[in-house]
NUROGU-706203 format. One record per residue (C-alpha): residue in one letter; x, y, z. Coordinates in pm, whole numbers, plus 50000, padded with zeros to 5 digits. Example, Ala and Ser with C-alpha at 12.3 -4.5 7.8 and 13.67 -1.06 7.14 Angstrom:
residues 2
A512304955050780/S513674989450714/
//
This chain:
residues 675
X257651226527579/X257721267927653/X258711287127298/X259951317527282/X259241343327034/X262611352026836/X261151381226585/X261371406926859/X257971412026960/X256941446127171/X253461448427181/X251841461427516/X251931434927726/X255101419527605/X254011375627566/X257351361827485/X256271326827429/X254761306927202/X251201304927355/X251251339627562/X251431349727133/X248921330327058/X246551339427344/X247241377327246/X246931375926869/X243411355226947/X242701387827165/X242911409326910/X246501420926888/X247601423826561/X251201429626638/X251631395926794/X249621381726485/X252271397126273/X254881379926499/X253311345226475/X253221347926103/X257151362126087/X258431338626309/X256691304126156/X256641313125790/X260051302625718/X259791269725857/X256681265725675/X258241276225347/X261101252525395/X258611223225509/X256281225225210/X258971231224956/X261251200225028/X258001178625050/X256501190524700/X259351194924473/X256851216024262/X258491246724275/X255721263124107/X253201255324318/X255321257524662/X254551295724710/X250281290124632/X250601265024893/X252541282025174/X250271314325119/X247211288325139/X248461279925508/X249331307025627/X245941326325537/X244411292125697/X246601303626027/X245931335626015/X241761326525949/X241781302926190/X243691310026482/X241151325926686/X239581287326669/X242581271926815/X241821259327146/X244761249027312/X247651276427274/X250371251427360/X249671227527051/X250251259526759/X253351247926636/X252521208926616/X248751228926484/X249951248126232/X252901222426090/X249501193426018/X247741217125841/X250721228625627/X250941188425551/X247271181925477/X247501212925226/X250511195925078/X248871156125041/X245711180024903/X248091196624642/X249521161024508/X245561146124532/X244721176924302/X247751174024088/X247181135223982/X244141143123915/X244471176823704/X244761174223333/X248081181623141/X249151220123114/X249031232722783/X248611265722588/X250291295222776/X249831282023121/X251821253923016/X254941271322889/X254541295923210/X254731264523407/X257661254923161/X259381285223225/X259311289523584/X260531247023608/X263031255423389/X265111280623598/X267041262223813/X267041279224115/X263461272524151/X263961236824214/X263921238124632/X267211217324601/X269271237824391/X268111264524549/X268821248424909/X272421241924791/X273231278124656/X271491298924886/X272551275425179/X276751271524975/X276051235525001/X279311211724893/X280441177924989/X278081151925159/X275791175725243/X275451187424835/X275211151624786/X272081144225074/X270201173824921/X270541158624593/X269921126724703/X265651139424828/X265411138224447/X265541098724386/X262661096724735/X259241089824601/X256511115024729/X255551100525065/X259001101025138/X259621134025090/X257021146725246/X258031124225596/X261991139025527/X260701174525523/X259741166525847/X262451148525956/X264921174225817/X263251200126070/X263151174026336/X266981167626350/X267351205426340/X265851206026636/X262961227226480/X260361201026528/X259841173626816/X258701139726711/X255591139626874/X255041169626623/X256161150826328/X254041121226408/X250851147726431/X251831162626147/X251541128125960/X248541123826136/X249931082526275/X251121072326633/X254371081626716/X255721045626714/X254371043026355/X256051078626282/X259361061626448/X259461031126152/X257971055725892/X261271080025948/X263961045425987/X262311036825644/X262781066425468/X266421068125600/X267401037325477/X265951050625096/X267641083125143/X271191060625237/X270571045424891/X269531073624739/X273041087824880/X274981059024741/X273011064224385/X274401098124378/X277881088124486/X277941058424226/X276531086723955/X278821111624002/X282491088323988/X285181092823828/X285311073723617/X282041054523606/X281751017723671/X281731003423319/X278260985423407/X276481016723492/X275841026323130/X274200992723099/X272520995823398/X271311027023284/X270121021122958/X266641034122882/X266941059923204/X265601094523070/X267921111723306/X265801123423608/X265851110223946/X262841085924054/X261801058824287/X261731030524047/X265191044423914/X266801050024245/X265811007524343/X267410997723948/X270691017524037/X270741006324431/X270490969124356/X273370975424097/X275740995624357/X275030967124627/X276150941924417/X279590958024232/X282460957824364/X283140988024204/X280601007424298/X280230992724652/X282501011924830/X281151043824754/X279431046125089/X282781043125273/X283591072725500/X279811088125433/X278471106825750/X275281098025872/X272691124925720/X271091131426051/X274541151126193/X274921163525782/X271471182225809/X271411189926196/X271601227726189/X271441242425844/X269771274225795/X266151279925676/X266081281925271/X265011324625283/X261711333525215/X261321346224880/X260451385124856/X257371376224624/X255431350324861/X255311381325105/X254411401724871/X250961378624808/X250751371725136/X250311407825187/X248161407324894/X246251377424970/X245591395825343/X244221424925181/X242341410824957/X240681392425215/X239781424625388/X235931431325189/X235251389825276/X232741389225500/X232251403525890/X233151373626088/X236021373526368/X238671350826150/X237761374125803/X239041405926008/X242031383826132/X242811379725782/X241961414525642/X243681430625914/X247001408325846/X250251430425723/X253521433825652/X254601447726037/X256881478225910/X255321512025744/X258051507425457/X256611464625445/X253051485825406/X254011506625122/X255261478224950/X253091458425016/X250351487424818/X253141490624551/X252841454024455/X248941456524462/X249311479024219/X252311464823993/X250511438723891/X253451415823704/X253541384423467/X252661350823675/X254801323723607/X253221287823717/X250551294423981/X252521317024221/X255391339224166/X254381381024142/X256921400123955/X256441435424064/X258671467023999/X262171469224056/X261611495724293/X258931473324471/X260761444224462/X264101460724601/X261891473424903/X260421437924925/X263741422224939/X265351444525206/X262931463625446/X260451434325444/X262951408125476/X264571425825794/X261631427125954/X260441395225906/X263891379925988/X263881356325685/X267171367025473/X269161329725436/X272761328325615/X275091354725649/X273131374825399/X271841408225624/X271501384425916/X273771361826132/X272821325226092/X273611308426383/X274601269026366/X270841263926526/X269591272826175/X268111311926381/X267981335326157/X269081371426367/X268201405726176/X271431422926203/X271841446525877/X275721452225803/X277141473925617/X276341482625248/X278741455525055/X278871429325271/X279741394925120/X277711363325199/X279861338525403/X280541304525250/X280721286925550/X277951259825635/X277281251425994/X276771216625992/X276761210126381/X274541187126574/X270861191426752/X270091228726711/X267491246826930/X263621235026907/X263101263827056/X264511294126811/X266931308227047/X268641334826887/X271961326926842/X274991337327110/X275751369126920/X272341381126945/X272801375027312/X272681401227619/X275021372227829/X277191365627509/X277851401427429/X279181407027767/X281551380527783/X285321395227793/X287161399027428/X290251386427373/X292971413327354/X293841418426967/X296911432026810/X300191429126961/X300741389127055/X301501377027410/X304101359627529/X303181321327485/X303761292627726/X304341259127565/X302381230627694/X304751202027691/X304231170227500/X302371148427524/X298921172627517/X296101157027702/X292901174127548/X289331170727513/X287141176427222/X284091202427348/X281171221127215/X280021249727339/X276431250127172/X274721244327475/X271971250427599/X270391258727246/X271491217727208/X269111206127480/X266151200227349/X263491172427343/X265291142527200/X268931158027201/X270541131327375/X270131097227501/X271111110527855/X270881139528071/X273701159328224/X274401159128585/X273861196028527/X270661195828428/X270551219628075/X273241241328159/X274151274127898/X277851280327808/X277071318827848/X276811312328225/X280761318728336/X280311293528619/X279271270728370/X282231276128204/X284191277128523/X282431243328656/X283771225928349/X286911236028289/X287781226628666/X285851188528550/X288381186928292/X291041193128527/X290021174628736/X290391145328488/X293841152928405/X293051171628062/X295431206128027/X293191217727712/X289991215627566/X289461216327195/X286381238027074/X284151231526806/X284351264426567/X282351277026262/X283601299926126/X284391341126217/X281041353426392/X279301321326425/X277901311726785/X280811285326896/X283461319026770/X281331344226998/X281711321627276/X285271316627256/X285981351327462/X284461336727748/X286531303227704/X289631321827636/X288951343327983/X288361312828199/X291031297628086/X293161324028157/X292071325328494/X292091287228590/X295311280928356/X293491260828105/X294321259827757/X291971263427475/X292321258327073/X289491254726830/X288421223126598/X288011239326240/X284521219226128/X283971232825787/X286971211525586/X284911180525675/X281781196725492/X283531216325196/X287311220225066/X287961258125161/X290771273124929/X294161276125079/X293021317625065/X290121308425280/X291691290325518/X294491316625552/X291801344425581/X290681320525895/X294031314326034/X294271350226015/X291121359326195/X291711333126522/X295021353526578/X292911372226774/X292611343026983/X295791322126952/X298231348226993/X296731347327397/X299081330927663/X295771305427722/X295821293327376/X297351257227322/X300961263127210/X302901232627097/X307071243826954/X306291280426978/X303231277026772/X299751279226810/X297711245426717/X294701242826547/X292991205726508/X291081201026168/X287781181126137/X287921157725770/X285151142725573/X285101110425440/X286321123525108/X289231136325195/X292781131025051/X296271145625019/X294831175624848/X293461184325168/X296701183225321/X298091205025037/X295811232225086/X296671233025408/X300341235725397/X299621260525175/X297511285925330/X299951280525680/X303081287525512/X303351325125682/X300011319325874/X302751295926176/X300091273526311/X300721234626460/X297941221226275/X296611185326351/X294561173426052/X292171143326061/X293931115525943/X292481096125582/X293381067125415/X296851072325297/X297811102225525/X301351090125592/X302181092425198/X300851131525140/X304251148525023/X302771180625244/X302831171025595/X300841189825868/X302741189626205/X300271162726351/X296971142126257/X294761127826458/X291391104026436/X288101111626583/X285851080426625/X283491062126860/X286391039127020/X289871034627114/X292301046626849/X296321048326827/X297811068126545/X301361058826595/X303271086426638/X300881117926629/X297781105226866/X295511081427074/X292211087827130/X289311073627404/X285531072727360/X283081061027609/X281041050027341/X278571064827051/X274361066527073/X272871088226834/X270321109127020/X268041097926712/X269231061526740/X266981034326899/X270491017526991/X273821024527077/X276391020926776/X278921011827060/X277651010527372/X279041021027699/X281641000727926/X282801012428194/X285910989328237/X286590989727890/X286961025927890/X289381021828199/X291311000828016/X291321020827710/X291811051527852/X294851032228008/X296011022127640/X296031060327563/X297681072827887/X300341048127800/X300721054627466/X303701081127474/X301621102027192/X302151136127145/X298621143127149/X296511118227357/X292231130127329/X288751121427476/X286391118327234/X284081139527402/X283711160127699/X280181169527598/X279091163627263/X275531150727401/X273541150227074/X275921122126960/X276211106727281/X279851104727344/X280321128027659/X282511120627943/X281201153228142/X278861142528447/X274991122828389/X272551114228568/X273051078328373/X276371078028543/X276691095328835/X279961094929143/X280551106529482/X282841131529358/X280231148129155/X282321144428834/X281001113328740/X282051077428668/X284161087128334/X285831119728442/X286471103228767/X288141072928558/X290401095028357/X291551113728682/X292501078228836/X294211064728529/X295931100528431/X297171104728764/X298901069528772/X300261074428432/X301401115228424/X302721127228124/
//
């Protein structure tokens, strides 16, 4: 696999990928050294911090491996293999730190109530600090809380894993990194999935209201803090209550929770020892891999003076690790540094994309952190910068703002698909079970856009329902080129709102959304239903009428046709939306709002299918649907890949036609029963 470099690298000759880096910075070239260490530390930082939950000792270790990279680069033989390279030894530096810690004496005297100190704060614990710098909520508050109850080993493997389903790491690197086979590596990660589940449900059971009356007995003796042996007692007690057993009921799987959140950011003060550690290094010795280290810097003459200022700070050290330097220093640290090294968590001074790619794009002084989480599937292995960042992207027509359009009302019943335009940062090794027809096509291509919008067509569909993040975010930059396609082909587009299923947004925040997509939905080619513009709603598990509430709130001058996911107990909300709908791996009939078809559901991480695909069962299906009478009657997908329930043309299901066997089912069974 070919990486790119995403930390905007300009040295002389330009190497853009992975090994053309590694070749140059092995040459010699320190500016392509400085990229290598900018564009890996963050994954290393994230890496060894969720697999040592020491937070005191996270920063001495990350600093130990990257020096190591920096040292020992010039040894690396095969350019290709840095990534999986570099990722083992920030693992064997980890298993050393645990060897060394079992075997280290208790702290005491004022080392000890440093070490205190520094545990004590709790955003040094790498999950608290995961779920506030990353606005965690919901199920995927409760997986990051859940790593807690996993015994060493396992965290260590889920650090992996984590970066694996974001599409950061490949397996083969994960098994490497673990140093076993790649079939034991499979088992090892199914293993430690199954804990994490129970570690899940322990949370869940934990934090209800009100408590099972047994917990407390269950828990007598328990000093409070999560553990192996604790998470098994509590498990075995939530398996067998019927209280407590339903807890896992409506719970996503973990792999699509943790799919593309950001990088945790790179603290200011493990660059400023980095820096430190590099010059330090400089007076070691004459050999090639001492001047790789010595010559090692932060790449910006403000990072450089800095980088002196905290040489010459000095500072309190709190555990092993953590500098403080001046404010001044810091401040400088914090900004210049972190723009240059691209490391500043979401939405801070860069755009995170839903890949988890970090983009250095300063704002303006004031600018608020968004709350949104991007919590969609398979992000790029290969650190794409996100669509914004994007020469294609940026040149895709903008919808015309202001004054509205005059709207045409699709007629009832709406025959839509559910699509995600995250491709082709989506395709990468192991993100999907199959393999599109058209090969790893981008969404920034407009024939791309073209080819599939005349697929959906073709299969009867008059709209296409778009995954969307939030104002900004990759699937919102892409809509322009969605919207103009449309327009041209007379398509219809609306947006799925994702973030409700992974947080409860206030009724203010979902009005300041509604708001913002009238940019979009006051366009002629936006789906318009009565007059009104619809808007379909993603729903977690959780969910209840409050959800509905907040809603009906925030659209009471806002004039959207909102279609919520429906929960248990929809019909008996006292605020109605004007539709719901269910998304799920199989046939579906919501009597009187919406049917849905789904060729089936296979995890791209999955060994199996979770349903598997029939052909004439989705004829017949699709037939159910197309019969219905619904007002809103939906394929569950066109091209959601990662999960494995796209309808759009495969090579595992190819047709004469070239739309293949499923679109070419829809346009048989759609055409016999029109709306």
């Amino acid at each position: 696999m070919t990486e790119t470099s995403h930390s905007g690298y300009d040295g002389p000759d330009e190497p853009r990928t992975q090994a053309a880096l590694v070749r140059a910075a092995q040459g010699g070239d320190q500016r392509a050294l400085d990229t290598l260490v900018a564009d890996y530390l963050p994954l290393i930082y994230n890496i060894v911090g969720r697999a040592l939950d020491a937070p005191a000792d996270t920063d001495d270790v990350v600093q130990d491996v990257m020096l190591q990279m920096i040292r020992d680069v010039p040894k690396l033989r095969d350019p290709e293999a840095f990534r999986s390279w570099l990722v083992a030894i920030a693992m064997r530096q980890v298993r050393r730190h645990w060897r060394l810690r079992r075997s280290a004496p208790a702290t005491s005297g004022i080392e000890g109530l440093e070490e205190m100190a520094f545990l004590a704060d709790p955003g040094a614990d790498f999950v608290d600090l995961t779920i506030t710098v990353l606005n965690l909520s919901g199920q995927r508050q409760e997986t990051a809380e859940a790593t807690r109850w996993l015994d060493a080993d396992d965290r260590q493997l889920l650090s992996l894993w984590w970066m694996e389903v974001a599409g950061r790491l490949t397996r083969a690197e994960l098994a490497m990194a673990m140093e076993v086979p790649t079939p034991h590596a499979a088992v090892a990660v199914q293993r430690m999935k199954a804990r994490l589940e129970a570690a899940r449900a322990v949370v869940r059971a934990l934090g209800a209201v009100p408590r099972c009356a047994e917990m407390n007995t269950v828990l007598r003796g328990w000093d409070g803090r999560p553990s192996g042996l604790w998470r098994k007692r509590i498990a075995r007690h939530v398996r067998a209550c019927a209280v407590c057993g339903g807890v896992s009921v409506g719970v996503v799987p973990a792999e699509r929770l943790l799919a593309d959140l950001a990088l945790v950011a790179v603290p200011p003060a493990l660059l400023g020892l980095l820096a430190l550690g590099a010059g330090a290094g400089a007076g070691a010795g004459a050999g090639a891999s001492d001047v790789a280290t010595a010559a090692f810097h932060i790449p910006s003459t403000a990072g450089r003076a800095t980088g002196h200022a905290l040489r010459k700070s000095g500072g309190m050290a709190f555990g092993k690790a953590a500098v403080t330097a001046s404010a001044v220093a810091l401040s400088l640290v914090a900004t210049t540094v972190a723009y240059t090294f691209g490391v500043f968590g979401p939405d801070d001074r860069g755009e995170q994309s839903s890949a988890g790619t970090t983009v250095s794009a300063p704002q303006a002084s004031g600018a608020q952190p968004s709350t949104t989480a991007s919590p969609t599937p398979s992000p790029s292995a290969t650190a794409k910068p996100k669509a914004s960042a994007s020469p294609k992207a940026a040149a895709a027509p903008k919808p015309a703002a202001g004054k509205a359009a005059t709207v045409t009302d699709t007629k009832l019943p709406v025959r839509a698909a559910f699509y995600y335009p995250w491709y082709d940062e989506n395709f990468t090794d192991g993100g999907s079970q199959y393999t599109p027809s058209a090969g790893k096509y981008d969404v920034d291509d407009p024939a791309t856009v073209e080819r599939q919008i005349k697929d959906m067509q073709y299969g009867g569909l008059q709209a296409g329902i778009s995954s969307w993040w939030g104002e900004g975010k990759r699937e919102d930059v892409r809509l322009p080129l969605l919207m103009s396609k449309g327009a041209e082909l007379g398509f219809s587009w609306t947006v799925y709102y994702e973030h409700e299923a992974y947080a409860d947004p206030s009724a203010a925040e979902i009005r300041e959304s509604l708001t913002y997509l009238r940019k979009y939905s006051d366009q002629q080619t936006w789906l318009h239903v009565d007059g009104k513009p619809v808007i379909f709603v993603y729903g977690g598990g959780g969910d209840a009428c409050d959800m509905a509430t907040r809603w009906s709130q925030a659209n009471e001058t806002a004039g959207y046709y909102v279609v919520l996911k429906v929960f248990g107990g929809y019909k008996d909300c006292a605020n109605q939306p004007e539709g719901w709908h269910q998304y799920a791996s199989g046939l579906d009939v919501q009597k009187g709002y919406s049917a849905i078809v789904s060729p089936g559901f296979w995890l791209n991480t999955a060994k199996e299918p979770t349903v598997a695909r029939d052909l004439d069962r989705f004829r017949e299906e699709a037939t159910t649907v197309a019969t219905s009478g619904e007002p809103f009657q939906l394929v569950v997908t066109y091209n959601e890949w990662g999960e494995g329930t796209a309808v759009e043309s495969a090579t595992d299901w190819p047709s004469s036609t070239g739309h293949g066997a499923y679109m070419d089912v829809l346009h048989e069974v759609f055409t016999a029963h029109p709306r």
